[in-house]
C-alpha positions in Angstrom: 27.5 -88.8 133.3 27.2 -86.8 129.8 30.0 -84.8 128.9 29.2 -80.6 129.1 29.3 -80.1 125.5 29.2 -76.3 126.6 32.6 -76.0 127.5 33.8 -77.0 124.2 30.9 -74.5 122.2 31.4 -71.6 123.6 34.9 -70.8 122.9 34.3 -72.3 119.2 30.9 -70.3 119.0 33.0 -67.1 119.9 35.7 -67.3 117.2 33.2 -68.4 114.4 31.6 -65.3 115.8 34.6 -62.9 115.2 35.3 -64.3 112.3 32.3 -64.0 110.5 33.0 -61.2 107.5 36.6 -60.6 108.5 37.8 -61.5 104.5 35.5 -58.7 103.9 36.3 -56.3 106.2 39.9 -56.7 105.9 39.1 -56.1 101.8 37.2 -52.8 103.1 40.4 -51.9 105.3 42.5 -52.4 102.6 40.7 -50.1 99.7 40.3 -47.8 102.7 43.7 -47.5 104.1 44.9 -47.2 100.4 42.2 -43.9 100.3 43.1 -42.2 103.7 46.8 -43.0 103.2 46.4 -40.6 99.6 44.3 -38.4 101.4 46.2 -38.0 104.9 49.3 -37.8 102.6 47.7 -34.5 100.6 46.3 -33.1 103.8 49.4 -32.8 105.4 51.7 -31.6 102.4 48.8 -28.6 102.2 49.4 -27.8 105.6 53.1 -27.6 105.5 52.6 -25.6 102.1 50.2 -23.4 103.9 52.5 -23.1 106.8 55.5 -21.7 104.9 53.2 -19.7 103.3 51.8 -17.7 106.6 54.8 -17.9 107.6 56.2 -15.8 104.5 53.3 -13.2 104.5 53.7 -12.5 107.9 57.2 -11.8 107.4 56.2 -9.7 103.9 53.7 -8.1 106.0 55.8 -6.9 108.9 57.9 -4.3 106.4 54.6 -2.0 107.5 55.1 -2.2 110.8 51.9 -0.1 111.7 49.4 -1.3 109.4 50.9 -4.4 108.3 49.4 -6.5 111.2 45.8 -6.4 109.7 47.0 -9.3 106.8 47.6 -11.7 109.4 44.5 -10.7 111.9 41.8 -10.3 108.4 43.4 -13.6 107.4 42.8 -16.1 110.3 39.6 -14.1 110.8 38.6 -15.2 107.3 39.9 -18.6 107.1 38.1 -19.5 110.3 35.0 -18.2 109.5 35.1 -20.0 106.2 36.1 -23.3 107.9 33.5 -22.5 110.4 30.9 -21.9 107.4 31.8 -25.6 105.4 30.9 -27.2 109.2 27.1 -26.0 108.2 26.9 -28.9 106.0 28.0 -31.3 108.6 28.0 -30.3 112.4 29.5 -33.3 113.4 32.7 -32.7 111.1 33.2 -29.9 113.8 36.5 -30.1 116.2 38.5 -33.5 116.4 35.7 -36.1 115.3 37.3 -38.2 117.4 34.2 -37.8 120.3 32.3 -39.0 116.9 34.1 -42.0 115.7 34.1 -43.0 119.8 30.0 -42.3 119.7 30.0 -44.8 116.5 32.3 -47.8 118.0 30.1 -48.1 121.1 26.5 -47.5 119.3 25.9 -44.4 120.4 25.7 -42.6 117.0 25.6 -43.4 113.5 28.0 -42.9 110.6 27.9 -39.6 108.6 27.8 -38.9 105.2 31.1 -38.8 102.9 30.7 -35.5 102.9 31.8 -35.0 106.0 36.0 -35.8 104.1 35.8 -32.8 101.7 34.9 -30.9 104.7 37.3 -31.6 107.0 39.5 -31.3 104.1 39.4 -28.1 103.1 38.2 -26.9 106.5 41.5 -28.2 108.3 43.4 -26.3 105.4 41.5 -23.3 105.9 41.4 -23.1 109.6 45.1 -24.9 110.1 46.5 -22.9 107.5 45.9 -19.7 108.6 47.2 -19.9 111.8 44.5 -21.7 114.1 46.0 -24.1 116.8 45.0 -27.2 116.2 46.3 -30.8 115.1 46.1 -32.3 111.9 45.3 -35.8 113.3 41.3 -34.6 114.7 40.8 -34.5 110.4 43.0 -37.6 109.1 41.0 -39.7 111.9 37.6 -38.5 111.2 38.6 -38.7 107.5 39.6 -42.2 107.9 36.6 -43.6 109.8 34.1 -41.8 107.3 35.8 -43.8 104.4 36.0 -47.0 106.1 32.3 -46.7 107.3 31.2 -45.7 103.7 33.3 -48.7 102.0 31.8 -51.0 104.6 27.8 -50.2 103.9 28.6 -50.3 99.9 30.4 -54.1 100.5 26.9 -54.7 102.3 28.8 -55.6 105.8 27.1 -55.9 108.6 26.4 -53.2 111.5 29.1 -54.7 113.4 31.9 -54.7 110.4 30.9 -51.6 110.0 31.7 -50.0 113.6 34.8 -52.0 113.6 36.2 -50.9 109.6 35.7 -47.3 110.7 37.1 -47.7 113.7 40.0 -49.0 112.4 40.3 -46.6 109.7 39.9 -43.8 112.1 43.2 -45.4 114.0 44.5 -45.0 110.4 44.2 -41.9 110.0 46.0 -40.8 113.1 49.3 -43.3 111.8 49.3 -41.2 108.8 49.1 -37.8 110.5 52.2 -39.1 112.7 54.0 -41.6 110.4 53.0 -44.0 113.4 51.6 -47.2 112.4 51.7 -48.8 115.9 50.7 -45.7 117.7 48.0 -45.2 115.2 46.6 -49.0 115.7 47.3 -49.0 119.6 44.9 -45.6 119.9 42.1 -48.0 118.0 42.3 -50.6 121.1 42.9 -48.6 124.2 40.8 -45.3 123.2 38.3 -45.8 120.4 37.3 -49.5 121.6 38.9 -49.6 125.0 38.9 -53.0 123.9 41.2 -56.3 121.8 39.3 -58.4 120.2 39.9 -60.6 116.8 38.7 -59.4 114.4 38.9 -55.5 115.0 42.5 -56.1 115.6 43.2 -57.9 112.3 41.0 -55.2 110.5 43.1 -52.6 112.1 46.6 -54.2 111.5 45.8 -53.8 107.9 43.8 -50.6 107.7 46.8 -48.7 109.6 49.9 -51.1 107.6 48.6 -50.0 104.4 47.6 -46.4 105.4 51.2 -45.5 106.8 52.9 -48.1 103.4 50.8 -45.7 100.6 51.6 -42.3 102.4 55.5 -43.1 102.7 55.8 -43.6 99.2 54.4 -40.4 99.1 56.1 -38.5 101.7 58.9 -40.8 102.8 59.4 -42.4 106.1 61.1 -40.0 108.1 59.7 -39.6 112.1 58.3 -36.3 112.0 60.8 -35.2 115.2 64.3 -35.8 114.5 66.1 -36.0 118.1 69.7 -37.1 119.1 70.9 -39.7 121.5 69.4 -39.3 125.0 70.3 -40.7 128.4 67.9 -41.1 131.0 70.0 -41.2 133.5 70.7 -43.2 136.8 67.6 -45.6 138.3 67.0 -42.4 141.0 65.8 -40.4 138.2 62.4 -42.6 137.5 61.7 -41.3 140.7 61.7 -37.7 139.4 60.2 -38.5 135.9 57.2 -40.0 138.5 57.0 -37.0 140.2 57.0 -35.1 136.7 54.2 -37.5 135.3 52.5 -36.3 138.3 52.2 -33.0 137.8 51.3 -33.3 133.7 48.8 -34.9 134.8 47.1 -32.0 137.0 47.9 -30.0 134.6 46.5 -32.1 132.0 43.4 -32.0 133.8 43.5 -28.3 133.8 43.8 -28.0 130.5 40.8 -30.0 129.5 39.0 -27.7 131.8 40.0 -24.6 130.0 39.0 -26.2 126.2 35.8 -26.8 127.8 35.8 -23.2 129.5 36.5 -21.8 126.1 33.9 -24.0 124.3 31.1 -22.6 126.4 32.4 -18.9 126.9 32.0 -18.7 122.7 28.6 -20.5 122.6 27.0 -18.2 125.1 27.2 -15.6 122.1 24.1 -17.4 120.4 23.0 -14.4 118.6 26.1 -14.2 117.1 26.5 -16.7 113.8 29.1 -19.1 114.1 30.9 -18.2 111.1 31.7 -14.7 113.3 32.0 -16.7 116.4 34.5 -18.8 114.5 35.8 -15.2 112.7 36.7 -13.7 116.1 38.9 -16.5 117.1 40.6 -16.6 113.8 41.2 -13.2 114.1 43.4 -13.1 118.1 44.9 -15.7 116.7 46.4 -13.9 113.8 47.4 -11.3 116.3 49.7 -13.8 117.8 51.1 -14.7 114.2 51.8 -11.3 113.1 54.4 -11.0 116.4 55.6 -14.8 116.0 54.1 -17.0 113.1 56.0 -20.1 114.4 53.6 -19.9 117.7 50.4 -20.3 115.8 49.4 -23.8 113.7 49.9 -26.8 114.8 53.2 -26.0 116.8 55.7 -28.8 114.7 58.6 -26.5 114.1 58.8 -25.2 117.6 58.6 -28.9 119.1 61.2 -29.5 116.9 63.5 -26.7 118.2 62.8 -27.6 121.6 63.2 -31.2 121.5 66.5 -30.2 119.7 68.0 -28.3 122.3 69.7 -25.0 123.1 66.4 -23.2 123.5 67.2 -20.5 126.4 64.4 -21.6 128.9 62.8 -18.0 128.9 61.6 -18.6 125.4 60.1 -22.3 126.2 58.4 -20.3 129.4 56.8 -18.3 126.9 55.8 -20.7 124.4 54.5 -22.5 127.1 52.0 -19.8 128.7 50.9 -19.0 124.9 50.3 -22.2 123.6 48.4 -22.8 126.9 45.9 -20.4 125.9 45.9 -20.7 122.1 45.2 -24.3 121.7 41.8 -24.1 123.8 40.8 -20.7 122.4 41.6 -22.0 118.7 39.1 -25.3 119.8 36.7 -23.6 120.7 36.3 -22.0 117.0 34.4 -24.8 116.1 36.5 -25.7 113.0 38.3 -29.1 111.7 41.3 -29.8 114.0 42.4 -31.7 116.4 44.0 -31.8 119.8 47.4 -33.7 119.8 49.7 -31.9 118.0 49.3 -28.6 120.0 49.1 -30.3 124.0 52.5 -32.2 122.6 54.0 -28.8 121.8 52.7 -27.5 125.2 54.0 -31.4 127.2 57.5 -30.7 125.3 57.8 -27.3 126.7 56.3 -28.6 130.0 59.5 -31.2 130.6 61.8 -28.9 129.5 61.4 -26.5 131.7 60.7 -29.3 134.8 64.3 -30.4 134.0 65.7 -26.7 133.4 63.7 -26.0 137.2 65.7 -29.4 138.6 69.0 -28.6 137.2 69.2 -25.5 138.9 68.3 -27.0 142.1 71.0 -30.1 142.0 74.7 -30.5 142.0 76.4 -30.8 138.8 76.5 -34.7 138.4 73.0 -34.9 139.3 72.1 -32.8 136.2 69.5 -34.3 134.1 68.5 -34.3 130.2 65.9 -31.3 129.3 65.3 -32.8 126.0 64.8 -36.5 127.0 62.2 -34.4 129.6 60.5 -32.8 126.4 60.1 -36.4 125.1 58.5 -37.6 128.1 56.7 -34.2 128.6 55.0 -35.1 125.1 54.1 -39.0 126.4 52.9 -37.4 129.8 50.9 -34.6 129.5 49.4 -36.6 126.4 48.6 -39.2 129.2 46.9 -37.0 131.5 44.7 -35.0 128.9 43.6 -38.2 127.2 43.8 -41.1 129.5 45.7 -43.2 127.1 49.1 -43.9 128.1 50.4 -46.8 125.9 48.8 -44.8 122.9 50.7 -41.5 123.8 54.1 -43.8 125.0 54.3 -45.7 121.6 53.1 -42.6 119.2 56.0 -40.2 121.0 58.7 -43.5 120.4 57.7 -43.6 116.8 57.4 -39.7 116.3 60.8 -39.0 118.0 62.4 -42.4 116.8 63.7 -42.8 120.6 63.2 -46.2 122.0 66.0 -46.0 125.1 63.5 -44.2 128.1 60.1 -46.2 127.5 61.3 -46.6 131.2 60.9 -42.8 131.6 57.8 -42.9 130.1 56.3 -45.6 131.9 57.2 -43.8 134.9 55.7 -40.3 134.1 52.8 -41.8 132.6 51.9 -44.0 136.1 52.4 -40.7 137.4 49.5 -38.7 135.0 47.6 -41.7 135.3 47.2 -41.3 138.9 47.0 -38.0 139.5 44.7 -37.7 137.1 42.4 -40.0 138.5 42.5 -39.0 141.8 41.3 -35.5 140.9 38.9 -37.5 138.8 39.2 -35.1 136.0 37.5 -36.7 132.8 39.7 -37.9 129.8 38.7 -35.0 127.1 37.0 -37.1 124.4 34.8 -38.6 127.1 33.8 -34.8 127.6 33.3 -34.1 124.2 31.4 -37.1 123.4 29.2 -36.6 126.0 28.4 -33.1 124.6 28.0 -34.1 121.3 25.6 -36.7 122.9 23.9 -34.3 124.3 23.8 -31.8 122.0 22.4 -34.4 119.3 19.3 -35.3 122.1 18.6 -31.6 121.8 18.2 -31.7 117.9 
């Protein structure tokens, strides 16, 4: 009887297979990673400029208290509507990107045009900068995967290389946004690909190590929260960070639900041009600015406060409800940004005030940490808006440089994951692709 030569192929066939162009690609990752870690590392030290700067002028502004609040409302109405206007050139540098680079991975859409970096660029300054609620990471990914695609076509690799380098680089992009290298690569895998495999994880190990290596030298290594020692308490309390994870999770569904709301309540004003679609927005959100500038942006500073503690829980009720609204009605401008950085500001407030709610209700030993439930609220609500808990887990550990309640976070994020599901509410990219999808068919 003749050995089945088939059972020693296949496996060989499938590795020559996954390793066919991987020097190249990992030569592609490198130049690119070098590129978005320059870039990323610019983007972000505009923004924080920016940031002081509204910050100053709002305060400069406010010595008039009855006519001073038109600098902050003309403002944001301007820089929207001028981030609004670079989109023309490239609709699909709109919002995140990330729906796009997803579209790309699984061959549902092709690369665009370099283009598309100076645009998000400038557009992410423009619309972040003046006071729009949105993340820096929807840019630095889409950033990242345009370079990496672009590199990849001029090195004459392959279709396949090509999805994977941009990929990759997208994954990149959102280490440098976070100065989270494993967070950055782990979002590659279980939300761009939803999938391991050789040579896209090689490709993305050194597209994301050299990415997060070039912007350090630039901006240092620092985690971008800095939180003290936490205790997560006794083995009872996984129970209540469960119960917690549960209830980010409906409300992470929610909120998905309401960017989408906001989304189509602005593009049912067609006769309107999307630069004063885009202006409108930009302009309520300078309202909010001129009475607090720290509850407009991206929402870093007041994370920070929160996840520092002493915060009375009357203000984190009220950061919560506003950010709740501002982050989908800032979206739904239509402008580069992305979507992490404000629903973390909104899951930090969200675990506070769980563990504020519970410490009223216990005895005194029973009390539990409201700042190690800001950290989890980040990992949780995360989880249940995106549907990717070991992304949101490991980026919130590198972010907050806390490694001592992964337990916690496990826990809450079993609990997003299921309620979640069981309302079968969709992960938002998913959404947002799908639209895209659609909204390409119609073109």
């Amino acid at each position: 009887m003749e050995p089945l030569e088939t059972s020693k192929e296949c496996p060989e066939t499938e590795f020559d297979r996954e390793m066919s162009g991987i020097g190249r690609a990992c030569l592609v990752a490198f130049i690119g990673g070098c590129l978005i870690g320059v870039v990323g590392a610019a983007f972000r030290a505009g923004l924080a400029w920016m940031g002081s700067r509204l910050g100053g002028l709002v305060e400069w502004a406010q010595a008039w208290p009855w006519m001073g609040w038109v600098v902050p409302v003309v403002l944001g109405a301007i820089g929207a509507g001028l981030a609004r206007w670079l989109v023309r050139r490239e609709p699909l540098a709109a919002g995140s990107g990330v729906q796009h680079v997803e579209a790309i991975t699984r061959g549902q859409a092709e690369p665009i045009s370099l283009l598309a970096v100076p645009i998000k660029f400038f557009g992410g300054l423009l619309g972040i900068g003046t006071g729009l609620a949105l993340g820096r990471e929807g840019p630095t990914i889409q950033m990242g995967a345009t370079i990496g695609a672009d590199l990849a076509r001029r090195f004459r690799c392959v279709k396949d290389v090509i999805r994977e380098v941009q990929a990759a680089l997208g994954g990149a992009g959102l280490a440098v946004a976070f100065n989270a290298p494993i967070g950055g690569a782990l979002f590659v895998f279980e939300e761009v690909s939803r999938t391991f495999r050789l040579r896209l994880t090689v490709v993305t190990l050194v597209g994301t190590v050299t990415a997060v290596a070039v912007a350090r030298m630039i901006l240092g290594s620092a985690p971008d929260f800095h939180v003290g020692p936490l205790v997560r308490g006794e083995s009872w309390t996984l129970g209540l960070y469960f119960l917690f994870g549960g209830a980010a999770g409906l409300l992470g569904v929610a909120y998905n639900r309401m960017t989408i709301f906001f989304m189509d309540a602005l593009e049912s004003l067609r006769h309107w041009p999307p630069e004063l679609r885009a202006g409108l927005v930009g302009a309520l959100i300078g309202g909010v600015a001129w009475f607090s500038p720290a509850m407009v942006g991206g929402g870093d500073a007041l994370s920070q406060e929160i996840l520092s503690g002493g915060v009375p829980v009357a203000t984190i009720l009220l950061i919560f409800v506003v950010r709740w609204f501002v982050g989908p009605v800032s979206y739904s401008a239509g402008t580069p940004g992305g979507l992490f950085s404000p629903l973390l500001l909104v899951g930090a407030a969200l675990g506070a005030i769980f563990a504020t709610g519970v410490n009223e209700l216990v005895p005194a030993e029973y009390v539990v940490s409201p700042v190690a439930f800001a950290v989890v609220g980040m990992a949780a609500f995360f989880t249940g808006v995106v549907r990717a808990p070991f992304t949101g887990i490991v980026l919130i550990a590198e972010m907050t440089a806390t490694s001592n309640i992964m337990d916690a976070m496990l826990a809450a994020g079993f609990g997003a994951m299921l309620t979640s599901s069981l309302v079968r509410g969709a992960p938002i990219y998913d959404t947002l692709r799908l639209r895209m999808l659609a909204g390409l068919k119609k073109k």
